[in-house]
Structures are given as structure tokens and as C-alpha cells.
C-alpha positions in Angstrom: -10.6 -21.5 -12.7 -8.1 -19.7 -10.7 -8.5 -19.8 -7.0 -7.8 -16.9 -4.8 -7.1 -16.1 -1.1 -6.8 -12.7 0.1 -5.6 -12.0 3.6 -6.0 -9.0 5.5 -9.6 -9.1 3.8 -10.5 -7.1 6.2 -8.7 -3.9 5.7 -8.8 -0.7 3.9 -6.8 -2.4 -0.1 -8.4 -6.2 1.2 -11.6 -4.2 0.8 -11.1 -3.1 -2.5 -9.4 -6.4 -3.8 -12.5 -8.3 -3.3 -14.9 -5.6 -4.9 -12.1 -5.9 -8.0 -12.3 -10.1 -7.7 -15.8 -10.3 -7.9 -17.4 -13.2 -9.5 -13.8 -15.2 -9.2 -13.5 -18.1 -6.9 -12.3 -15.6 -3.6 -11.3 -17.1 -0.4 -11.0 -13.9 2.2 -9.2 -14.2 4.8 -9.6 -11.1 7.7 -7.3 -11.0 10.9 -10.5 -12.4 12.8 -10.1 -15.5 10.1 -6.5 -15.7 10.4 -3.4 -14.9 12.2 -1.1 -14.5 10.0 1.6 -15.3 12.1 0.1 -18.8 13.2 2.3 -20.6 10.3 0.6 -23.6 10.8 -2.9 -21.6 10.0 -1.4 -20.0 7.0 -0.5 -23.5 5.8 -3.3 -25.2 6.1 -5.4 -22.0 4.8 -2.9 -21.8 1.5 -3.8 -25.3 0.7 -5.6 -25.5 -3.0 -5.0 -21.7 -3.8 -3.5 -21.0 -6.9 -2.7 -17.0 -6.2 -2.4 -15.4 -2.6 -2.5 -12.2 -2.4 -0.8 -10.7 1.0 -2.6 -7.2 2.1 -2.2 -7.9 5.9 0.5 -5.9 7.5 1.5 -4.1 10.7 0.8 -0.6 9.1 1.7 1.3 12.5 4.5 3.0 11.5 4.8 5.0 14.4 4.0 2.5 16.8 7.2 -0.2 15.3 9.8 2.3 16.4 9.0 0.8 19.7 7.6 -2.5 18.8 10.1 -3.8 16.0 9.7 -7.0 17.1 6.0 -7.0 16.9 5.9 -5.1 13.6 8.8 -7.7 12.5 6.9 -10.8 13.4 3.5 -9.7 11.0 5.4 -8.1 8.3 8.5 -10.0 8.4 7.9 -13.5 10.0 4.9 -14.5 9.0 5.2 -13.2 5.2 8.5 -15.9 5.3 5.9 -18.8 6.4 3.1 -17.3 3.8 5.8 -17.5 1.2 7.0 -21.0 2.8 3.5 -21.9 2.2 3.2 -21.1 -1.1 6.5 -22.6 -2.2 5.4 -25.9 -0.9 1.9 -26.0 -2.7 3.2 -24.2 -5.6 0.9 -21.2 -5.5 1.9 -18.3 -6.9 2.6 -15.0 -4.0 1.5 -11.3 -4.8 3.0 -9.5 -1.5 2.1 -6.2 -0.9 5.0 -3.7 0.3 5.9 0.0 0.9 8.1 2.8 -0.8 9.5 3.0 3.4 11.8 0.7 2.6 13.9 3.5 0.7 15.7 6.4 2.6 13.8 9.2 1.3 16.6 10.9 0.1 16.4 10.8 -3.7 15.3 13.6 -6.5 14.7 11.1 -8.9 12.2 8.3 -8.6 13.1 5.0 -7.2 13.3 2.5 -9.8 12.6 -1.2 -8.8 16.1 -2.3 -8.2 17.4 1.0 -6.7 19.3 0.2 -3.1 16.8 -0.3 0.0 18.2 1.6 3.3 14.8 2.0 5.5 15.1 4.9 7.9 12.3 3.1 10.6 11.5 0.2 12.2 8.5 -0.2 9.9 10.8 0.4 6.5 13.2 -2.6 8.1 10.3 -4.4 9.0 8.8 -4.2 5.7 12.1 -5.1 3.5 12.2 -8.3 6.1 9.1 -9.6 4.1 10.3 -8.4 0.8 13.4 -10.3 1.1 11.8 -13.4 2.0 9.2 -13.6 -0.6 12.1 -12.6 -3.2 14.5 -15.5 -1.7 11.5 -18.0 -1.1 9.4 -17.7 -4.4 12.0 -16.2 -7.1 10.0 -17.7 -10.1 6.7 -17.1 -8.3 6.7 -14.2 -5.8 5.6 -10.8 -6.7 6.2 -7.6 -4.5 4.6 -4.9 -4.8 5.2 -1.6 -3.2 2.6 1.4 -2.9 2.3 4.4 -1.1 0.2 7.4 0.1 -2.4 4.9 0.2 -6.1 6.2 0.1 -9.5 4.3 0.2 -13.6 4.2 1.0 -12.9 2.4 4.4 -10.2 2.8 7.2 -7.5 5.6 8.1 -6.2 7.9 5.7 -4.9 11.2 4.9 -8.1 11.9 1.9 -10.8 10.9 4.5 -9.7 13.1 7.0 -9.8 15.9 4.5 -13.1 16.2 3.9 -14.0 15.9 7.3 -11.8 18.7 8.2 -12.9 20.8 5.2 -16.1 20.6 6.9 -15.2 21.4 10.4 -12.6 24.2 10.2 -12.3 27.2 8.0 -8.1 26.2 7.6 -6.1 22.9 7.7 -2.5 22.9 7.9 -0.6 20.3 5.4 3.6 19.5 5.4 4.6 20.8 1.7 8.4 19.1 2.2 7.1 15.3 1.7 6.3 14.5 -1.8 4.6 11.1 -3.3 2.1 9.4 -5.2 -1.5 9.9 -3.7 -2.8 6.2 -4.7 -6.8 5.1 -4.4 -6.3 1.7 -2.9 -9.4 0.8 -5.9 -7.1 1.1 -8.5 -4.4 -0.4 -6.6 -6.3 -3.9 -6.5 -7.1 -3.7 -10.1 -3.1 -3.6 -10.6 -2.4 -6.4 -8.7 -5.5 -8.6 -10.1 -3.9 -7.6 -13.2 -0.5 -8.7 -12.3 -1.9 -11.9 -10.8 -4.0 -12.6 -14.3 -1.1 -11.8 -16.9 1.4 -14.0 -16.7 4.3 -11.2 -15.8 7.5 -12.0 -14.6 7.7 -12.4 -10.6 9.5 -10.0 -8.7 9.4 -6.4 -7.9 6.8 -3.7 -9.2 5.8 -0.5 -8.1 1.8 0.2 -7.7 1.9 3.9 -7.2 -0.3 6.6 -9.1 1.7 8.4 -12.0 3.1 12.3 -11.3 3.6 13.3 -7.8 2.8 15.7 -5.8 3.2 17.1 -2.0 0.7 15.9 0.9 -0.2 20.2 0.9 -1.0 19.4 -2.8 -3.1 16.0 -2.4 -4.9 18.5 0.4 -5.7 21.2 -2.4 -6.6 18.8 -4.7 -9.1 17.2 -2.3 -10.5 20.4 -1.1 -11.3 21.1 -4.8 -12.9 17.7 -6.2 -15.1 18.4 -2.9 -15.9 21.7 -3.8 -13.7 24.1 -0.9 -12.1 26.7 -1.5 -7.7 25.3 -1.7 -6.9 28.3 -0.2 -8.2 27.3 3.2 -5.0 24.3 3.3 -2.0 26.0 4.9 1.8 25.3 4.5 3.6 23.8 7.1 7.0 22.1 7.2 7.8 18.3 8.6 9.4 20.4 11.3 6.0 21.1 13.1 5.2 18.0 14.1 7.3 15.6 16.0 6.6 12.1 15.1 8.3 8.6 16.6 9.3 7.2 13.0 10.9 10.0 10.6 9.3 9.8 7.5 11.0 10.3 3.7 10.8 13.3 2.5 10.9 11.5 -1.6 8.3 8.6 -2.0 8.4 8.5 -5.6 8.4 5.3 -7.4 9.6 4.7 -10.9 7.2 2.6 -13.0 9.4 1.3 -15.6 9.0 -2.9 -14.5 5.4 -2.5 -15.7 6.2 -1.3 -19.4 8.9 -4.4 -19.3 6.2 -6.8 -18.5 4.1 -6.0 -21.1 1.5 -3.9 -18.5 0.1 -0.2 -18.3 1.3 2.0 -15.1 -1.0 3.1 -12.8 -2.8 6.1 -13.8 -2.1 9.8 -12.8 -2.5 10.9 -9.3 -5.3 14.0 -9.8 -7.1 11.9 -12.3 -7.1 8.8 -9.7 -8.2 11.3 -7.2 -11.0 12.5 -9.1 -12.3 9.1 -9.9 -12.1 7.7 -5.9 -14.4 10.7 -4.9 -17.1 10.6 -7.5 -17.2 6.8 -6.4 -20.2 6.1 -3.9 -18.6 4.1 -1.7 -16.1 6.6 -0.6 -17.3 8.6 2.7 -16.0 10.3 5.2 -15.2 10.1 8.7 -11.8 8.2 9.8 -9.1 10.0 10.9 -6.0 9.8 9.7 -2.5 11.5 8.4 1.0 11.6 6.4 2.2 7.5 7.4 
């Protein structure tokens, strides 16, 4: 039987990727469990796994601009011992990374291989690990990048939604950033997926289908919850003054999946539509745009 270790069990996709791994010999790992930058703890933890799959991270990204270091060590450092590890007891790596590590600046989506060129700390910070599970494991190391990330637990942009459509009569949503909305549910079933099929390491790209803008993902969740769409407002990036710029293009091509004999991810609205009819998902947490 395959044996697994998640870190970052804990969090918002480590959730969801033991919910998906049910019944599997699971070893979780939260940041209370493990520091992921204690390489020595990472080793010894690795140890008789078969598959790792990596969903701790600095996700902070406004907070890196002025820690790099900090964000560098957990998503750069200590994924280059986790991948160290794995080398040396021959388990296999499923990494989980971000579309920040491309410069936003596209009209077509990014396909796997397209250049990098992060434009934040956390983007540079990110592509550290990437590169050093590529260089490290390049029979065995898997990275996957997502997006727009959504979930039943933690910060994010489709919580805070429904709270607001219950506290105010308008909401106002930037319309000049567009992505792929992703339910971090069906993200862990794409990478138990990956883990289980025998696919070809390196890079994929677990991101819904379609895209649309975070003023869209807005509408759409006003809708599923029964609010009127009108009451979500256009704004512009301009109107709010972050640390980290963001990309204004977060689309990801899919076409690595196909290759490997795999099905994308499915569309963003349907995806959507599936995360709020689940039970689990509640409101609550704050949070916004990464």
C-alpha cells in the first residue's frame, strides 16, 4: 500500500487532501507537527513514505515584500531539504506552487514551460522551491501550480463573499485581474490523482477550466447564494494600494494533463457550484484577491 505524508495538514488544501485520502495509509503533518524548515525534522519525518505531498507554504504575499527572507526560507529552503529528503529515500515529491511565479502580463494562458519572471517577493520565493524540486527530483518531483484558491476552512476571497452579501447591500470587486477561481476540494483530488497514475514528473497546472475576473467569481457567488449580482460593484486594481502588485493574467494552460494521459480540472462556475452545495463549506473568514 502506498504511504502518504501530507504537510501543511493543517491548512485550507491540507484540509481537503486528507478528506480526498481517506481510507489510505495518511501521515499528516500540520505546522504544530512539523517545521518545515527543521531539515533534520523533515528527514526523519519523510522516512518510509512513498509520496509527499508539500501544501505548507508562506502564503503572505503581502507580507514577503518585506520579509523575503522569511517567505524564502519556508517556500524556498525548506522545499530544497523536503526534496533533499525525498531524493535520499526515494520517495516520490508532489510540490504545490502558484501562477505568481509569472509576470502577469500575458493574453494567452501560460503553458507549463512558458518563461517565469515573478513580479514579488512571494512569486521569487515560490519559483526558489520550484526550482529545487525540478533540479533535486527530475524523475520524481511534481509541481504543481494553482491559483485563486478557494476552500471550507481558512481565508479566502468566496468565504468573504457570502459574509459580505449578508452584511451590506453593495460589495466592490477589481474587474482588471482575471484567473481561475479553483475549490481547493477538487484541487486535492488532482493531485491524489497525479500521485496514483504514474504520470511523468514535472510541471502541471491545477487550475479550474475558463476564466473569469475576481468581479465575476463575486457575481457568480452572489448567485449560487441566492443575492441579487447586481449588488457587486466594479472597481479597478487602482483603488487599493497593496505591498506586493499582483498579475493582472493568472491563467494557466492545461495542456501537460492531456499529455499525461489525465483530465483537466473542471470549469470554474461548475467547480463553484459544486464547493457551495457542499456542507462543509461555511462562512466567516475574511479574506481577498492574493
Amino acid at each position: 500500500m502506498t504511504r502518504f505524508l501530507v504537510t501543511g495538514a493543517g491548512g485550507m488544501l491540507g484540509h481537503d487532501l486528507l478528506a480526498v485520502l481517506g481510507g489510505r495509509d495518511v501521515t499528516a503533518a500540520s505546522r504544530a507537527e512539523l517545521d518545515i524548515t527543521d531539515a533534520a525534522k523533515v528527514r526523519d519525518l519523510v522516512e518510509g513514505h512513498d509520496v509527499v505531498l508539500n501544501a505548507a507554504a508562506w502564503t503572505d504575499v503581502d507580507g514577503a515584500e518585506s520579509h523575503e527572507a522569511a517567505a524564502t526560507a519556508v517556500n524556498g529552503a525548506a522545499v530544497a531539504a523536503l526534496a533533499a529528503a525525498c531524493a535520499a529515500t526515494g520517495a516520490r515529491l508532489l510540490h504545490v506552487s502558484t501562477d505568481y511565479v509569472f509576470a502577469g502580463d500575458a493574453t494567452e494562458p501560460y503553458a507549463e514551460d512558458a518563461p517565469t519572471a515573478p513580479l514579488n517577493a512571494y512569486g521569487r520565493s515560490k519559483l526558489a522551491g520550484e526550482r529545487a524540486v525540478l533540479d533535486t527530483l527530475p524523475e520524481t518531483g511534481y509541481v504543481v501550480r494553482t491559483a485563486w484558491l478557494y476552500g471550507a476552512t481558512g481565508k479566502n476571497f468566496v468565504r468573504t463573499m457570502l459574509r459580505l452579501a449578508a452584511e451590506r447591500d453593495f460589495v466592490e470587486v477589481v474587474d482588471d485581474q482575471v484567473g481561475q477561481p479553483t475549490w481547493s476540494r477538487d484541487l486535492a483530488g488532482q493531485l491524489v490523482r497525479l500521485a496514483e497514475s504514474g504520470a511523468p514528473a514535472g510541471v502541471y497546472h491545477g487550475t479550474a477550466s475558463g476564466r473569469t475576473s475576481w468581479h465575476g467569481l463575486a457575481e457568480a457567488v452572489f448567485a449560487e447564494a441566492g443575492h441579487d449580482p447586481a449588488r457587486v460593484r466594479r472597481t479597478t486594481s487602482a483603488a487599493y494600494t497593496r505591498p506586493a502588485p499582483r498579475p493582472s493574467f493568472s491563467v494557466l494552460g492545461h495542456d501537460r494533463w492531456t499529455a499525461a494521459g489525465l483530465a483537466p480540472m473542471r470549469p470554474w462556475r461548475s467547480m463553484l457550484a459544486a464547493a457551495l452545495a457542499d456542507p462543509q463549506f461555511a462562512t466567516g473568514a475574511e479574506g481577498g484577491p492574493r
